[in-house]
C-alpha atoms as one frame of an Amber mdcrd trajectory, in Angstrom:
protein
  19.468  -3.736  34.374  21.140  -6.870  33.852  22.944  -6.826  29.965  21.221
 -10.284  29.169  17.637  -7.801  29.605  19.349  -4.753  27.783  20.617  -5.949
  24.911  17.121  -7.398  23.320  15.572  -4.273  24.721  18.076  -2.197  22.725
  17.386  -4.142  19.630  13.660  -3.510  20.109  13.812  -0.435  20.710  16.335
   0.796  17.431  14.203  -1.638  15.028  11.293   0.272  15.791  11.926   3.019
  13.052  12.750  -0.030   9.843   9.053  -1.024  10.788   7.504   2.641  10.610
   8.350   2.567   6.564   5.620   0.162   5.775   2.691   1.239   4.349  -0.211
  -0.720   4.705  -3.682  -1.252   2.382  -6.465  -1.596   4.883  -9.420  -1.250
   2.440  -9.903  -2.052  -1.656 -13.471  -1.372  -3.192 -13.342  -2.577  -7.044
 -16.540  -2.173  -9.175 -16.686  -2.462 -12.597 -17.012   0.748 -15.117 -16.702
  -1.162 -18.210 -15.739  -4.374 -20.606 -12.485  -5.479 -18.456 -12.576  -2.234
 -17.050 -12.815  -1.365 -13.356 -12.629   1.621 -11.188 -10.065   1.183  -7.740
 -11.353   2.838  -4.234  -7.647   2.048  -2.102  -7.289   3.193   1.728  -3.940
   3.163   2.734  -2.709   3.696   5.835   0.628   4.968   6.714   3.182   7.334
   9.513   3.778   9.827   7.283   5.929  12.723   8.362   6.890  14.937   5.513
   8.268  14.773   2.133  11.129  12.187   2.674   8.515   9.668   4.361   5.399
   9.201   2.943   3.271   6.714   1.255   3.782   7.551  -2.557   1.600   5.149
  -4.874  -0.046   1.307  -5.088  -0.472  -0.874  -8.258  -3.340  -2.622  -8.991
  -1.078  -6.029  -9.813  -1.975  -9.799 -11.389  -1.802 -13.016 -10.230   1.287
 -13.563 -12.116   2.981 -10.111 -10.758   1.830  -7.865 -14.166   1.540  -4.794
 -13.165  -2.099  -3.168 -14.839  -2.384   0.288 -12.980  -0.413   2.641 -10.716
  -1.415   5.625  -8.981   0.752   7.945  -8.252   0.759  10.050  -5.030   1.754
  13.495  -5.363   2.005  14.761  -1.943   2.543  13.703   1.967  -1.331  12.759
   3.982   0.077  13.606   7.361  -2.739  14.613   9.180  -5.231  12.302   6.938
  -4.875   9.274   8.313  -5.989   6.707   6.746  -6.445   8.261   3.452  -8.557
   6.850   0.560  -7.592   7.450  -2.713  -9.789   6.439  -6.565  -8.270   5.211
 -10.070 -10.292   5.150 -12.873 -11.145   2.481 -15.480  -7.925   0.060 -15.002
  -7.738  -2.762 -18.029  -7.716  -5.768 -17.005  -7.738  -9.092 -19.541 -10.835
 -11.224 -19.158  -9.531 -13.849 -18.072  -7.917 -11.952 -14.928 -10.432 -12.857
 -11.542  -8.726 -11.371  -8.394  -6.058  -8.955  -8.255  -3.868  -7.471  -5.818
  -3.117  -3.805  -4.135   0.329  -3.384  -2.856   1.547   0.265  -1.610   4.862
   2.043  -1.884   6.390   4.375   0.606   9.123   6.481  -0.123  12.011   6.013
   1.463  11.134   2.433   2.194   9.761   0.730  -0.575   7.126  -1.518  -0.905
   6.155  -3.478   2.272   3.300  -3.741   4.796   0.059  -5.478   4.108  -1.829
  -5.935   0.409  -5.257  -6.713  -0.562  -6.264  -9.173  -2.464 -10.166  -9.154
  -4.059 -11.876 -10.651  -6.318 -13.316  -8.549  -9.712 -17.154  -7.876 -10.029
C-alpha cells in the first residue's frame, strides 16, 4: 500500500471511535397535558457499551437555549436499541412554539442529531 493511500486510511480508521460518542434523537412525540404544560415521548438512539459509555439524559431546550426539562438516565440500554423514554408535564411559557431535544452521552457530551417540533 502506497503511504499517500495509508495515511487517510489510518485517519479513518482511528476517528471512527470520537464518532461512536454521539447520541442521536431519532423520534420526539409532544402532546399537551395541561396550561403550558406538555408531556415528552424521546427515542434516542445510541452504541452503548456499559457504564462509562452510554447515553445519560436530553433536555427539552428553548429557542433561546433555556433549558425547561431534563431527564435523567439512570442506567446503560445496551441491548435496547433505540430506546424510548417519557417526561411528564414540562412548563413551558406561552409564548414558547417549538422546542428542541438534544441528548447527552457520557463520556462524550452532547452531540449527534436533535429534534426540533413544534408544541400542540
Amino acid at each position: 500500500m502506497k503511504i499517500s493511500t495509508a495515511l487517510p486510511l489510518f485517519l479513518l480508521l482511528n476517528a471512527a471511535p470520537v464518532f461512536a460518542g454521539d447520541v442521536d434523537v431519532e423520534d420526539v412525540h409532544v402532546s399537551k397535558s395541561g396550561d403550558n404544560h406538555y408531556d415528552f415521548d424521546v427515542t434516542l438512539r445510541h452504541a452503548d457499551s456499559g457504564w462509562d459509555h452510554y447515553a445519560d439524559k436530553w433536555d427539552v431546550q428553548g429557542p433561546d437555549g433555556k433549558i425547561y426539562a431534563t431527564r435523567v438516565l439512570y442506567h446503560p440500554h445496551v441491548s435496547e436499541q433505540p430506546f424510548t423514554r417519557s417526561l411528564e408535564d414540562v412548563a413551558i411559557p406561552a409564548e414558547v412554539k417549538e422546542v428542541s431535544v438534544r441528548a447527552h452521552a457520557k463520556p462524550h457530551g452532547y452531540g449527534g442529531k436533535t429534534k426540533t417540533v413544534k408544541l400542540p
